[in-house]
Every structure is written in C-alpha cells, then in structure tokens.
C-alpha positions as CSV (number, residue, x, y, z in Angstrom):
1,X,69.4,12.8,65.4
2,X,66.6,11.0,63.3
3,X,63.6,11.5,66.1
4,X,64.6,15.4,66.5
5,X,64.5,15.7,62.5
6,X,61.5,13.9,63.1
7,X,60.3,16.0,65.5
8,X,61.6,19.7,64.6
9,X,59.4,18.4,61.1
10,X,56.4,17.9,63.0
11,X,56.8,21.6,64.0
12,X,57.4,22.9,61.3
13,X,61.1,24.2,62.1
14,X,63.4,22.6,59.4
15,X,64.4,24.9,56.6
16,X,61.9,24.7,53.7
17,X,63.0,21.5,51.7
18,X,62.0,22.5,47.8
19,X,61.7,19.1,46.8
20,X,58.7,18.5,49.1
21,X,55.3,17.0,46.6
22,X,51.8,17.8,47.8
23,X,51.0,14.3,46.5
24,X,53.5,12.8,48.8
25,X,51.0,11.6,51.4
26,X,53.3,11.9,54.3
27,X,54.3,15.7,53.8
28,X,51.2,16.4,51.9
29,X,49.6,18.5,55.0
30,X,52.5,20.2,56.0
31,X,51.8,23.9,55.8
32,X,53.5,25.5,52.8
33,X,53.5,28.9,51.3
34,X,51.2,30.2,48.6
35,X,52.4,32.1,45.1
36,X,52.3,35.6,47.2
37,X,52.0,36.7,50.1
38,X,48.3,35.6,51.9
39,X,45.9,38.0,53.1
40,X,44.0,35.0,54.6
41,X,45.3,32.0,56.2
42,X,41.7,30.1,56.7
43,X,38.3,30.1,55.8
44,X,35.0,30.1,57.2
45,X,32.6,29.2,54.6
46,X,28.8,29.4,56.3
47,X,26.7,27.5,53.8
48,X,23.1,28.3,53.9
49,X,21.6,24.8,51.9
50,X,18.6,25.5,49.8
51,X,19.5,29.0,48.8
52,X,18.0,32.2,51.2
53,X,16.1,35.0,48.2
54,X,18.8,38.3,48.1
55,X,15.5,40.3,48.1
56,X,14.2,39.4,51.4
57,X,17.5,39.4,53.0
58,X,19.8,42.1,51.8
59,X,19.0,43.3,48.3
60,X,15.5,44.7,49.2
61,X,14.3,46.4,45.5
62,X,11.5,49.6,45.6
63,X,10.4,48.7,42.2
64,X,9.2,44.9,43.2
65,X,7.1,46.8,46.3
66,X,5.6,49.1,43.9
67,X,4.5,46.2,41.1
68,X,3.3,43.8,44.3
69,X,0.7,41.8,42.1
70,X,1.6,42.6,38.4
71,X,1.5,39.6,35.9
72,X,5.1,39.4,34.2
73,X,6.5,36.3,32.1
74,X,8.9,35.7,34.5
75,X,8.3,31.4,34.9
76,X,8.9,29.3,37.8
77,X,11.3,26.5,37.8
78,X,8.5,23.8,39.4
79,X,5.5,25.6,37.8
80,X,2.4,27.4,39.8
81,X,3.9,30.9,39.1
82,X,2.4,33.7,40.6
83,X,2.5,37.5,40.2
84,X,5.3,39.9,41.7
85,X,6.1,39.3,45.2
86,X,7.4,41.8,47.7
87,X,8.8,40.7,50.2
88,X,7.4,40.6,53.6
89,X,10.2,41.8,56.0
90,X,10.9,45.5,56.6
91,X,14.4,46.7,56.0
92,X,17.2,49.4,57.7
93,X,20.0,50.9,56.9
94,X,23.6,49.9,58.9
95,X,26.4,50.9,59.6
96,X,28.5,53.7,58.3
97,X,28.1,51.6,54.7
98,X,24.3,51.8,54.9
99,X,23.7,48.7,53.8
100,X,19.8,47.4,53.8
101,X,19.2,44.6,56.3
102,X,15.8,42.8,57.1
103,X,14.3,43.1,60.1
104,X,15.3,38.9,60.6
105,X,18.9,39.7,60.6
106,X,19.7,42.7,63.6
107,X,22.1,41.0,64.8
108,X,24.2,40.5,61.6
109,X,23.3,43.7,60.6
110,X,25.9,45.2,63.4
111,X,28.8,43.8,61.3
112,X,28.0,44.8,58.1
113,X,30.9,48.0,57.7
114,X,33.3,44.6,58.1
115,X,31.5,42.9,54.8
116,X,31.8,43.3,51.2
117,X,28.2,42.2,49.5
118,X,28.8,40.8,46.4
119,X,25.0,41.7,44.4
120,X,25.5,39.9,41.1
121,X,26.3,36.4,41.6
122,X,25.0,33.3,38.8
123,X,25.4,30.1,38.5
124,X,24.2,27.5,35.7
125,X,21.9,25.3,37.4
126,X,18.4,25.2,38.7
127,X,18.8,22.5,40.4
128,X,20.0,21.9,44.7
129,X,22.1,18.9,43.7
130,X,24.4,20.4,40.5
131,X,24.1,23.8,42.3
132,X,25.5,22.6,45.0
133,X,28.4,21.0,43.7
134,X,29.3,23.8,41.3
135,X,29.2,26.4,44.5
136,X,31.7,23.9,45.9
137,X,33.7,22.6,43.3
138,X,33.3,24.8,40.3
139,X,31.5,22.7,37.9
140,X,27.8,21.2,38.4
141,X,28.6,17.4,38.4
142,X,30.0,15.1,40.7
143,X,33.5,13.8,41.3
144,X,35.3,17.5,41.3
145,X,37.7,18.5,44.0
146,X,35.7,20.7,46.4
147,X,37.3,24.2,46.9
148,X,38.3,22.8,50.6
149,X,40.4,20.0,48.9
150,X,42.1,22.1,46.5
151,X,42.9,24.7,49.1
152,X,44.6,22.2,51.4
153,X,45.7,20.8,48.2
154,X,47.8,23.9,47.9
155,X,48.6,25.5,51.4
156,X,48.8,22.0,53.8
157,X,47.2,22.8,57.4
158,X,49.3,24.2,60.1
159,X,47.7,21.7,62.7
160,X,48.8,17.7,62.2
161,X,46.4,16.6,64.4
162,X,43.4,17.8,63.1
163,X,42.2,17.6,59.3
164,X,43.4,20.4,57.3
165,X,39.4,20.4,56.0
166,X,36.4,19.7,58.1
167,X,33.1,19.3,57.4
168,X,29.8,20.8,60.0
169,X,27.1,19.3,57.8
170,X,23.4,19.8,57.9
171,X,22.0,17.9,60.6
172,X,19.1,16.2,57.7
173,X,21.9,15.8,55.6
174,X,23.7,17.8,52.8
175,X,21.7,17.6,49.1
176,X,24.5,15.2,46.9
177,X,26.1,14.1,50.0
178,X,30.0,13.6,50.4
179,X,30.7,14.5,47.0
180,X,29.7,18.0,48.5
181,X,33.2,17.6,50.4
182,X,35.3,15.4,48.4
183,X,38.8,15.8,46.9
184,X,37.6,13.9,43.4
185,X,40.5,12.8,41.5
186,X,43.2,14.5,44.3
187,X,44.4,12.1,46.8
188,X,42.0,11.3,49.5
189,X,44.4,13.0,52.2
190,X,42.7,16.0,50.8
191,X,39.0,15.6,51.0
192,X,36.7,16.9,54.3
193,X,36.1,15.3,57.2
194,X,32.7,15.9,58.7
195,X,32.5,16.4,62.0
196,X,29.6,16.1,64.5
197,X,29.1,19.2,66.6
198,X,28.2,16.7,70.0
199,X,29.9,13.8,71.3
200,X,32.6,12.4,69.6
201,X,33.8,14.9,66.2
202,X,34.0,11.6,63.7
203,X,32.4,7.8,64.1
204,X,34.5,5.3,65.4
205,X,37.6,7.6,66.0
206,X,37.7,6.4,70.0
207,X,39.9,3.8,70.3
208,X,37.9,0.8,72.2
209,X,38.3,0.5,75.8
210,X,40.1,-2.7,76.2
211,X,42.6,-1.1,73.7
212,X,45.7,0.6,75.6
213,X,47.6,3.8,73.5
214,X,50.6,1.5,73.8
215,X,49.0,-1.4,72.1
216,X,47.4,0.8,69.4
217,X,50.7,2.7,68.4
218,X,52.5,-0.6,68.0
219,X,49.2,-1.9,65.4
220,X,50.4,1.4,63.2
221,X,54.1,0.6,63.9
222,X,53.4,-2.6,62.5
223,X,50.9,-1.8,60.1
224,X,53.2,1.0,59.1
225,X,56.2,-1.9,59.1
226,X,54.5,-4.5,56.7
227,X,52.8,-1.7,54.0
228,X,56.7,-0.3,53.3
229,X,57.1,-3.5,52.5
230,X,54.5,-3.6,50.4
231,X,55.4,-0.6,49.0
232,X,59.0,-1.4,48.5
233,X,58.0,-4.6,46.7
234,X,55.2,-3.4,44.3
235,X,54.3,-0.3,42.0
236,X,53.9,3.0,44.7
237,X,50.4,3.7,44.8
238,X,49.3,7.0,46.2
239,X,46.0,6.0,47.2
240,X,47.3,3.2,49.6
241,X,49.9,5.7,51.0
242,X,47.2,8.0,51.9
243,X,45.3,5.2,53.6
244,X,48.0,4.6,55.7
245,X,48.9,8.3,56.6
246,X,45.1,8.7,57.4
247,X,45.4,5.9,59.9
248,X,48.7,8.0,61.7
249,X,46.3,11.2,61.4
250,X,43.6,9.5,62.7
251,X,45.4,8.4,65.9
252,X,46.6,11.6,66.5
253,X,43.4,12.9,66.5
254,X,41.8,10.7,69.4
255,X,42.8,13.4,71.7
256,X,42.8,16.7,69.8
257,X,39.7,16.3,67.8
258,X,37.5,15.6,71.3
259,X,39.1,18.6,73.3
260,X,38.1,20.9,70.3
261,X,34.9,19.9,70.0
262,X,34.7,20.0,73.9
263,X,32.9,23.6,74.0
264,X,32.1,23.1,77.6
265,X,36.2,24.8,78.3
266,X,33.9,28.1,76.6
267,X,32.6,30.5,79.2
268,X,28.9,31.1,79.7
269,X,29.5,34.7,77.8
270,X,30.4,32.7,74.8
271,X,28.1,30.4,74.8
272,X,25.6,33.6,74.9
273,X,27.4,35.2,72.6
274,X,26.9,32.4,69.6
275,X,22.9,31.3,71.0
276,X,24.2,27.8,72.2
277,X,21.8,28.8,74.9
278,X,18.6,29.3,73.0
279,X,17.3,25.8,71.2
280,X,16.7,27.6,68.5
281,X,20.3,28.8,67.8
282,X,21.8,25.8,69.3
283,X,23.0,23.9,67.2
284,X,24.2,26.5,64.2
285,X,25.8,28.4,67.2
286,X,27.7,25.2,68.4
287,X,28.5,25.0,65.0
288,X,30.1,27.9,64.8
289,X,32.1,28.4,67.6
290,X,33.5,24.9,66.7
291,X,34.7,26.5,63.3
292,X,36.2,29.4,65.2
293,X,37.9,26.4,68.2
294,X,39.2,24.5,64.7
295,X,40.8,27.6,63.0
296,X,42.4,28.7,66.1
297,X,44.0,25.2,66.8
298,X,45.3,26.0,62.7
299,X,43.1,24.5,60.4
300,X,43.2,25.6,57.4
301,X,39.1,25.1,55.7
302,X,35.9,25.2,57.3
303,X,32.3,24.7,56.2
304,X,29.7,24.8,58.2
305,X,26.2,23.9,56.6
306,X,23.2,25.5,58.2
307,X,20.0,22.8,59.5
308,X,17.2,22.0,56.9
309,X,17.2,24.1,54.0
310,X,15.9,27.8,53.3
311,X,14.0,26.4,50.2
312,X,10.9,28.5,50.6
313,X,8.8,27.3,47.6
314,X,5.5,27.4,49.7
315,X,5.8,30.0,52.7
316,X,8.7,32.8,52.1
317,X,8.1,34.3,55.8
318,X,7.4,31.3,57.7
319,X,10.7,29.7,56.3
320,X,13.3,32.4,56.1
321,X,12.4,33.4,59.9
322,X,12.5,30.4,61.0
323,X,16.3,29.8,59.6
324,X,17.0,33.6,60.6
325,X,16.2,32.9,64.5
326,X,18.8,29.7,63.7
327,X,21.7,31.8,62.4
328,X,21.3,35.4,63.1
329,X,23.0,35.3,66.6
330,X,25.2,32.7,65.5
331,X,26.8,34.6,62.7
332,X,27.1,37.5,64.7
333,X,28.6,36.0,67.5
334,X,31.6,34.4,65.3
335,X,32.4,37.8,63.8
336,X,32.7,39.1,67.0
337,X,34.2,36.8,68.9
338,X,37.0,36.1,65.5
339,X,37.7,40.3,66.2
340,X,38.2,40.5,69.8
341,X,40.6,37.4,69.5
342,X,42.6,38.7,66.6
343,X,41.4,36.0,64.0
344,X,39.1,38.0,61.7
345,X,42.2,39.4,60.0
346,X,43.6,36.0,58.7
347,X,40.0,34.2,58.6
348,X,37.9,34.8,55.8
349,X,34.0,34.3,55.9
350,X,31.6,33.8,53.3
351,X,28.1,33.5,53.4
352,X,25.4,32.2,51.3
353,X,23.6,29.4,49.3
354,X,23.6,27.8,46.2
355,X,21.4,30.2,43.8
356,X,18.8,32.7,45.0
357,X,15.3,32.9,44.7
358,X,12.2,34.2,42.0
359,X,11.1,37.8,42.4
360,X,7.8,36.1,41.5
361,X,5.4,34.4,44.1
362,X,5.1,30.3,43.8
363,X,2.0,28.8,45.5
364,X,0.6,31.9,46.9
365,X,3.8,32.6,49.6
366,X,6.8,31.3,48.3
367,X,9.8,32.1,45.9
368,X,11.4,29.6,43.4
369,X,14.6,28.7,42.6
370,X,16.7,31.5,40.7
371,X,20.4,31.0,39.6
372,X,20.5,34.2,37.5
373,X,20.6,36.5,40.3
374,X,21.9,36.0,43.9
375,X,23.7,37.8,46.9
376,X,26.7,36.2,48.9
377,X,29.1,38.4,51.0
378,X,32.5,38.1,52.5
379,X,34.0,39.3,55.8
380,X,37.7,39.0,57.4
381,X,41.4,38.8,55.8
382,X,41.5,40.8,52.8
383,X,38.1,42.3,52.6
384,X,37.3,46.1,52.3
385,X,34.2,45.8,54.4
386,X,31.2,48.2,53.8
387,X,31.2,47.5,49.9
388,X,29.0,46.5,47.6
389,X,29.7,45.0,43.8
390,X,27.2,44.2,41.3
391,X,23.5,44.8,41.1
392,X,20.8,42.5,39.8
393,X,18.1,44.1,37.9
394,X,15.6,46.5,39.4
395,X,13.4,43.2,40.3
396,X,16.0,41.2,41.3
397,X,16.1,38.3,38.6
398,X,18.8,38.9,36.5
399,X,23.0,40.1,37.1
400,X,23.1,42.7,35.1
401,X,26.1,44.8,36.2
402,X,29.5,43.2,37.1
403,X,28.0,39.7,37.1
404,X,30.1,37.2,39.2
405,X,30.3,33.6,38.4
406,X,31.1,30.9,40.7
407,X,34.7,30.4,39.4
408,X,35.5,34.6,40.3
409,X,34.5,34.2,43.6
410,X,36.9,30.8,43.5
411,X,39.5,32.8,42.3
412,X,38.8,35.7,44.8
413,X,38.6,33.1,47.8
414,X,41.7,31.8,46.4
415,X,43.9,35.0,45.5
416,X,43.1,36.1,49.6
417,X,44.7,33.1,50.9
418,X,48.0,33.9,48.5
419,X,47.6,31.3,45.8
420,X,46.9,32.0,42.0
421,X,43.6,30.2,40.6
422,X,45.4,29.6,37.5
423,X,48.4,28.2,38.7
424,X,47.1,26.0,41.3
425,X,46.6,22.8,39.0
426,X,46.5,19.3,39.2
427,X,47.5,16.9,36.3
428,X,44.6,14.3,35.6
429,X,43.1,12.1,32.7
430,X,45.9,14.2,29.9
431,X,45.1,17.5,31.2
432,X,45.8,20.2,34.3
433,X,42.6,21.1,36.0
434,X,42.0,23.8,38.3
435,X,39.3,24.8,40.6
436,X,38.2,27.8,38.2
437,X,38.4,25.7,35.3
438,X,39.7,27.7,32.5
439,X,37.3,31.0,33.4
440,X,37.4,33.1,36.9
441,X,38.4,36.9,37.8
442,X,39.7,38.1,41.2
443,X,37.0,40.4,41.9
444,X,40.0,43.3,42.9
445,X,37.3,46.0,44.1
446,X,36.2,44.0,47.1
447,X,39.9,43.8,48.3
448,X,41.1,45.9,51.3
C-alpha cells in the first residue's frame, strides 16, 4: 500500500492533500493549482539578448523617415550621437490586424493576427546587465527570483523527470550569467536548468559507464538513508533537502532529458519547418523545437536566449539581418507547429529583449541603447491576437500612451497562467516579496 501511494503520487492521482508546502522539497514540483482558473499552463519566453530597435522591427514611425538627418538633443548612452536615423528595412502590412512588419521578418509576419504587440514597454536601466535581470526578475540587481523560479514556485511542473524550468542560453553566454536564471532567496529546487541544445541536455548528468542503474539507485537509497538521519538528528534545513531531492531528479532525468533533446525522432518536415536545416537557423531552430519537445513532455517554463546579441551600436542593418535570418523561420516554425498540435492554446510566447534602441544614429549606422521606449509581443493561451497597446512617441524614444513596466507584463504573464501577482509571495529577510514588487497591472486589453 505504501509503493502504490507512492506511485499513484508520482502521477498525480491522490486527492489534493491541502497541507502540501511549495518549500517542502520533495512535493515542491508537484503540479498544483493557481488562484483561478489558468488560461496558460506554460511559457515560451524567446529572449532576444542585446535588445532588437521596435522601429526597425515592428514599430516603423513616418515622422523619423521624414526628419532622416535632423539634429535633435536626443543623447546617446556611449556617446558619438548622430542625427535621426530611419531605418533601413522596408515594411508591410499583415494579416487581417495589419500590423507593420519589416521586410527581415516574412516569416513571422504570417502569425501576427495570433499576437498582441505591446508598443509602450520601459524599463529603468541602460545598462545589458541590470536590464537583463530586471526583464527576468523584476528588479535590476542580482540575487532576485527569476520569473521562471517564481512561476514553478507557484504552479510545480506536471513532468517529474524533467525540470519544471529550463534554460536554452546563448551559445557566447548570457550578459550576468546564472543569476539570469536563478531562484535567489527561493529554494534552489526552483531555479533553471540550462540545457544544451546537442549532445547531452546538462554536464555530467550521464551516469559513467562502469556504473550499473542498479548500483546508482542503491548510492541514492543510501545517500537518501544516511541524510534522514541527518535530518532527523539536526535542525531541518531546506537547502540540504533540496540538494538531496535534486540528486533523485537528476537520476530520473538520465533517460528523459536525452530522449527530449533527441530531435532526430522529428521528421524532415519539422526540421524544415523550424530552419534546423539551414546553418544559419540552426541552432535557434533546434532551440526551439526543444522548447516545444520540453512543454509537451509538461514542463512548466521555458526560455530560450537567441546567439550573440542584437546590440547594433555600429551597423543597424548588418546586425539586425543577420539575427533575423537566425530567428525568423525559427519563430515561425514554433507557432505553427504549437497550433497544429494543439499547444498554442495553453503555451504562451513572448518575445523580445531587454530595452530598445535610439531613434538617433550612433557611429554613423547604428542605434544605442533606449529603455524608455520598446516593443515585446505575446502569442498563445490567453491572448487576443491582432492587438496592439501603447504607442511610443512619434520618433520612437519615449512611452507615452499606456506605458508598460516590467512588473505589468510580470503580472500579465502571471494572471494567464491562473496565479495573482500580488498574492504569489515569498516570506524573506522580515518581509513577503513578490515578483512585481509592490507595483504591476494586468494589462486586461491584451486578453482574449
């Protein structure tokens, strides 16, 4: 009777026991249930490092054509500030929405009527490093929960053999580095795992070869053995609970983990269908199809960082179509291949970068960094695609209608996968933190 309680746990199929903690380490990734019911039950989160301009990609403004050249007093973040600068893609309109596209992004352009663009984002640094960590955690310093910890914080994972939070990072690796992806002062069950898109998904997770299954289970039934002791005997301490339940997760993994990162079991049409085949597109496109292989198999957050950066301080056009041939198929081909399995209408995707970028040239061709004004858009669970919120103005530097901070899209990412910002708290150092701090506004008109 023990192993099949055991067991029917593992799947999920005892009634719901209230008096389960998300700090207890070993229920701590059970799937539970959110304030209300979820629109969402993952997320996609394609993360373009090094912030693409909203101008040149889906924001195209007629008044920064006309004043091409003009002086204005507009000043660049690491000096040499030029005039106006259009931008040096053509656009079209899509879609029944009509939104503008560039002439970089076809592909995408096909799925716009299943977006919502939100115009009018800003955030308070300048800066790739405290950018970065505020577009992931909410606040620009290090040693925050990342929204992927605080979501599997609050919902579990519905697979127990995979991490309820992985990691695709940047193949020159990420700008602040694991903080990008930590769980901060939540237990460490909680933080992402980066995985490698060839090979084996995580270093050193193959057992060695002289090493049967047998033999390693009974090291973790012994291991397991001597630290209940241990915790019998002294104070409980969560952080060595969690070290042992990562061991358990990590042998479970040995065989999952490598069959979903195995994306030879994908047809050749699928492998077209995301650019594995072109070298270009390779390796966002294996990227990306691993998100969609890990969401299918149930879990819960995804971020996958884009290669190199789209920091285009010296050559706009050179840059942004070089990362456009790297993602434009890519993203397309995870849209449709989420619709035509049935995933897109529990999987929410986001797009975009850290800040945007200057409406004023920087060394002759490029754009600076601008946190004032910047575009990111949403498709999937929850979203009324073919919208648009906000505007910057009619140069595209500054929000000025509905401006959207980092903690309203938290709260929006988080209200689509059931959960409350503000009740979704965690007690540390004499006060409950949040992800959204004490600030952030579901942004309602973007919701299907």
């Amino acid at each position: 009777m023990i192993g099949l309680a055991g067991l029917l746990a593992d799947q999920n199929l005892l009634a719901a026991d209230e008096s389960v903690d998300s700090e207890d380490p070993i229920t701590s990734l059970r799937p539970r249930t959110g304030h209300f019911p979820a629109k969402a039950k993952s997320i996609i989160w394609l993360f373009m490092e090094g912030a693409p301009s909203s101008v040149d990609m889906f924001d195209p403004k007629p008044e920064l054509e006309k004043r091409d050249g003009q002086k204005t007093d507009i000043q660049a973040f690491f000096g040499n500030p030029g005039p106006l600068m259009k931008s040096p893609f053509s656009f079209k309109q899509y879609g029944e929405s009509g939104q503008w596209v560039c002439d970089k992004y076809t592909n995408v352009a096909k799925h716009v009527d299943k977006m919502a663009f939100i115009k009018s984002c800003h955030s308070e640094s300048n800066d790739h490093v405290p950018a970065i960590y505020q577009i992931n955690s909410g606040l620009p310093r290090p040693g925050f929960p990342t929204a992927g910890a605080w979501v599997t914080y609050g919902l579990g994972s519905e697979n127990q053999s995979l991490p309820g939070y992985v990691v695709m990072g940047n193949t020159q690796g990420a700008k602040g580095g694991p903080h990008n992806w930590g769980s901060g002062f939540l237990p460490s069950t909680f933080q992402g795992t980066l995985f490698r898109s060839q090979g084996t998904p995580v270093l050193n997770l193959n057992r060695q070869p002289e090493i049967t299954q047998d033999d390693q289970r009974a090291q973790l039934d012994l291991m397991a053995k001597l630290n209940d002791e241990h915790m019998r005997r002294h104070t409980r301490d969560a952080e060595f609970a969690n070290r042992m339940q990562s061991f358990e997760l990590a042998f479970r993994m040995q065989q999952e983990a490598t069959e979903v990162v195995d994306l030879s079991r994908e047809t050749q049409a699928t492998h077209d269908m995301y650019g594995i085949n072109n070298p270009r597109s390779k390796s966002f496109g294996s990227k990306c199809l691993m998100a969609r292989r890990l969401v299918e198999s149930g879990v819960r957050f995804v971020q996958v960082y884009s290669d190199g950066e789209w920091d285009a301080h010296d050559n706009l056009e050179e840059n942004h179509t070089h990362h456009c041939l790297a993602t434009d198929v890519p993203v397309a081909g995870l849209l449709a291949d989420l619709e035509q399995r049935g995933l897109l209408d529990s999987t929410l995707v986001i797009w975009g970068g850290e800040f945007g970028r200057m409406p004023i040239s920087q060394n002759g061709k490029g754009r600076d960094h601008n946190p004032k004004g910047f575009l990111q858009w949403m498709a999937g669970a929850g979203i009324k695609g073919g919208t648009s919120y906000g505007e910057t103005d009619e140069l595209g530097y500054e929000a000025v209608e509905n401006p959207v901070s980092v903690n309203d899209l938290h709260a929006t990412m988080l209200h689509l996968l059931g959960i409350e910002h503000e009740r979704l708290t965690y007690f540390h150092n004499g006060r409950s933190y949040r992800l959204t701090d004490v600030a952030g506004e579901v942004i309602h008109d973007i919701l299907a």
